[in-house]
N, C-alpha and C positions, 0 to 999 in steps of 0.2 A: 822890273825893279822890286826889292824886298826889304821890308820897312825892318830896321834893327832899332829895338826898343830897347833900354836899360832897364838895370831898377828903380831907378829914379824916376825913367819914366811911365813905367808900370805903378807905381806907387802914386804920382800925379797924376791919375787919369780913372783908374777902379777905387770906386765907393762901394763899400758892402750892401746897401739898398741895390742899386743897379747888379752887382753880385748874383743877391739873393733872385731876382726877377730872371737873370740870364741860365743857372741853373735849373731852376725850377721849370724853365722852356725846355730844356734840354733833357730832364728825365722825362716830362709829357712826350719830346719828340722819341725818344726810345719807344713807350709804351705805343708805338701809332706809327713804330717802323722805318723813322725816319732819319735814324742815327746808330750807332753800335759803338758798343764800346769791345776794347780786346784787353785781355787778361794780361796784366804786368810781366814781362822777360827779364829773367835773373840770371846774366851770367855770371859765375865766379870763381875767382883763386883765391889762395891764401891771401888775408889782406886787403881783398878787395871786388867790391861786388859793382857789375853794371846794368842798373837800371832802365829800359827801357818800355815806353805806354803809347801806346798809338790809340785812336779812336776817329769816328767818319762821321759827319753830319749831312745828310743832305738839305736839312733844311737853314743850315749854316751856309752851304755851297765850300766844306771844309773836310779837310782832313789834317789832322796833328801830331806828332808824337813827340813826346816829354821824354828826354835825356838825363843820364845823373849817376856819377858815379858814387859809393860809398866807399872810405879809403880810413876808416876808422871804428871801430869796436861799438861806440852808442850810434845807434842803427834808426833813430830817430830824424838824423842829421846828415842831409848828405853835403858834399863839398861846391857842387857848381850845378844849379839846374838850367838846363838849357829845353825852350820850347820850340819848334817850330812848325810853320801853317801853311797849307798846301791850299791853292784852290780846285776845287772839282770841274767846275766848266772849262779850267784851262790846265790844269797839270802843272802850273806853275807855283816856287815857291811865292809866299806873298809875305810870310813874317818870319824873323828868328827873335828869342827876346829871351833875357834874363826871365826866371820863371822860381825864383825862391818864395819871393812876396806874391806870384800868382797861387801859388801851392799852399802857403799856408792861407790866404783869404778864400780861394774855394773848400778848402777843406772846412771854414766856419760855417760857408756858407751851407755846404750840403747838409750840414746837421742843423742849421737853420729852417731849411729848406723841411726836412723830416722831425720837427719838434714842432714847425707850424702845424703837420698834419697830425701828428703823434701824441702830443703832450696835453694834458687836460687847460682849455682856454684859459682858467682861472688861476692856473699854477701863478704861485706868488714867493716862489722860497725854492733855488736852483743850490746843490749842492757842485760845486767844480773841485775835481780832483788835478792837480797840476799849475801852475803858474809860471809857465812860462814860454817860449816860441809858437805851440798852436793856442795855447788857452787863451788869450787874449782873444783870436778873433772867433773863436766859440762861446764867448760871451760878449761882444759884440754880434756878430747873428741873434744868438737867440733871444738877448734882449730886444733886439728889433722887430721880433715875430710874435711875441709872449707881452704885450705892453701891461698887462697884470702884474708880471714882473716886479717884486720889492727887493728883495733881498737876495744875495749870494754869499755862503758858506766857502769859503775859498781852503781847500786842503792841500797839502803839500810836504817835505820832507824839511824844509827849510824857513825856519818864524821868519829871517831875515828877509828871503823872498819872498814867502808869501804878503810877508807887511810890504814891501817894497809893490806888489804887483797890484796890491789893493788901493796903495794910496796912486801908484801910475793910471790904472783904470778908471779912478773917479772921471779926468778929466771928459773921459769918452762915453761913459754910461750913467745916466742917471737913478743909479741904485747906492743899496746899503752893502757895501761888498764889506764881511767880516772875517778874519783868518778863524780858522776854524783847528785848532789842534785835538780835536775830539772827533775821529774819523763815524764815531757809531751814532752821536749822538746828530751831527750835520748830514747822515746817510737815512736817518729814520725821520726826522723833519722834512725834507725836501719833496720836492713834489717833482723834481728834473734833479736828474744827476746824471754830470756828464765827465767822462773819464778822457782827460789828453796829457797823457804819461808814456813813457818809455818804458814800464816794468814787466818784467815778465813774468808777477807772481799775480797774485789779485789783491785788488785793491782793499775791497771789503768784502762781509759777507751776505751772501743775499738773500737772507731770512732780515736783514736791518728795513729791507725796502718794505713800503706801505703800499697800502690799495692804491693802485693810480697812477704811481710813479712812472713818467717814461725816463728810461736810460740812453743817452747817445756814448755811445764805444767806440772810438778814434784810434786808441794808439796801438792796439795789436793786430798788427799788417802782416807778420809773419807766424810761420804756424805754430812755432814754440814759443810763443808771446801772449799772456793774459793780462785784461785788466779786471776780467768781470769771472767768479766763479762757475759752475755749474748750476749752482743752486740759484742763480739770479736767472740763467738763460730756462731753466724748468719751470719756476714759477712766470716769466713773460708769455700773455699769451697772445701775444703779436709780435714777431719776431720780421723786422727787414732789414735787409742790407743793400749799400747803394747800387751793387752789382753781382747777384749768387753766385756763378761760376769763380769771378774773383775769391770771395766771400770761402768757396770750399775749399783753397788752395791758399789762401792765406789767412782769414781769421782765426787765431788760436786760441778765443774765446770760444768759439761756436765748434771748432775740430775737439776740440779738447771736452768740450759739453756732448758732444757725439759717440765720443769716444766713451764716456760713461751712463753712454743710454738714459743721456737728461735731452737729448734731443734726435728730431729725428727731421733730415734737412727737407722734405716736402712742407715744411712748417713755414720753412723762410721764404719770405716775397721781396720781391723787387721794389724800391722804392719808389719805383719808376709806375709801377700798378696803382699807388698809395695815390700819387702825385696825379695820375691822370682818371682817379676814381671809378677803378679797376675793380678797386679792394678798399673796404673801410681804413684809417688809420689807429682805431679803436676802437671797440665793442661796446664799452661803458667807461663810467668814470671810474670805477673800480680796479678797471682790467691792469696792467704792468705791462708796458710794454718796452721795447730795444729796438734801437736803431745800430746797426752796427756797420761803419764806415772804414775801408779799407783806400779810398783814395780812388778815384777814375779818370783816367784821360780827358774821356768827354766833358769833364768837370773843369779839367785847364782848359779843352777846347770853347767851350761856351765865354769862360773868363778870358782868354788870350783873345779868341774873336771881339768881343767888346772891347778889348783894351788898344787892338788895331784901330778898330773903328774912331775909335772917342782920340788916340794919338793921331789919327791922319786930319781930322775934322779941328782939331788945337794946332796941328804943325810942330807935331814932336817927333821924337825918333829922327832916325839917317834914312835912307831910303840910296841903298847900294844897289849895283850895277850887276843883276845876277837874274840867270833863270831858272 
């Protein structure tokens, strides 16, 4: 039998605490050989791209791959994400699930997960570029890991949205979330700034950033896609990403900052090294550092495995007649 979970019931069952906890296992089990992640599969035609992300845990007793086609021009969104969960002791399938609301909460949560290790303890002033499908739970994560945490600068293309996303967020965070129409002046205050945007130009420039600042980078998955200039990824001098090999084949922050000899990729660490204190997460308070986040199977896999668990222990989902 193979439990089919909805979004409903994905949604009724992961908390971003429990989230952040199930990740954070899951890069330690990388660093210590216990899980692999495999680099996203892109096929495409005109009009239309198919996403496919496998990854293997054994100390999950799992293996996953996240399905999803793209069938439309903003490359942020795709149409239908479909997960599904293999057991390793038996070969059997064990879950399929709605996987949209899994994808965008591990996605909060990994940059959670690397701003606990990353970001200076005391940071009290988050810059968020973006308001709206990932940014929410990017500031849900990090407010729960940064409890210094006062204020968020919320920037945006849209006053409407952005006031709309500030006054929906109160109910979930207890901060001063302000729209922020002064992209220089909410970039040079901040002490975290964190970019979950669809653009492919840069967002700002990265002489605005101060001593200290850590960066998390979300939205450029593909390689002709920037949110951060070169001049931010030169001056960081801790630079990781949730998975390198991903990371060189699709960050077009980091290919693009390569490309003009502001970087050189022995630079970047696995977050996975950070997490399992391999490697510092920073030098000093001084230091500027980047997290830069492309999206990892093992990141659904950790999130879908818990979200089996906690639906079979409530008596949620179907549980269909398949092997």
């Amino acid at each position: 039998m193979a439990l089919l979970l909805l979004e409903k019931d994905v949604r009724s069952v992961l908390r971003m605490q429990d989230t952040l906890v199930a990740l954070e296992d899951a890069f330690r089990s990388v660093a210590r050989g216990e899980a692999v992640n495999v680099p996203r599969y892109r096929g495409s035609m005109p009009g239309v791209t198919l996403n496919l992300m496998p990854a293997i845990s054994r100390q999950l007793d799992a293996a996953g791959t996240k399905v999803y086609p793209i069938l439309r021009s903003d490359v942020t969104v795709g149409s239908s994400f479909t997960f599904l969960i293999y057991k390793l002791s038996t070969g059997a399938l064990d879950a399929i699930m709605e996987a949209s609301f899994l994808g965008q909460l591990r996605t909060g949560a990994a940059s959670g997960v690397a701003s606990k290790y990353m970001a200076r303890k005391d940071s009290r002033v988050m810059t968020l570029f973006g308001a709206g499908y990932q940014a929410a739970t990017q500031l849900e994560a990090i407010a729960a890991v940064l409890p210094k945490l006062e204020r968020v600068n919320v920037v945006g293309r849209s006053p409407e949205r952005m006031q709309r996303f500030c006054h929906d967020m109160k109910a979930l965070v207890k901060l001063d979330l302000v729209p922020a129409p002064d992209a220089r002046k909410a970039v040079e205050e901040a002490d975290i700034v964190t970019t979950a945007t669809g653009t492919r130009t840069p967002l700002f420039d990265g002489n605005w950033l101060r001593a200290g600042t850590h960066v998390n980078a979300i939205g450029s998955n593909f390689a002709d896609k920037q949110e951060i200039d070169a001049t931010a990824v030169r001056r960081a001098g801790r630079i990781v990403a949730d998975d390198v090999p991903v990371a060189r084949i699709e960050s077009g922050d980091l290919i693009a900052a390569a490309a003009q000899g502001a970087l050189d990729w022995a630079r970047v660490l696995p977050l996975s090294d950070i997490v399992d204190a391999r490697a510092p997460g920073r030098a000093s308070n001084d230091e500027i550092t980047l997290f830069e986040s492309q999206g990892m199977a093992l990141e659904d896999l950790a999130a879908g495995c818990l979200a089996v668990k906690l639906a079979r222990e409530r008596g949620l989902g179907t549980e269909i007649p398949i092997r």
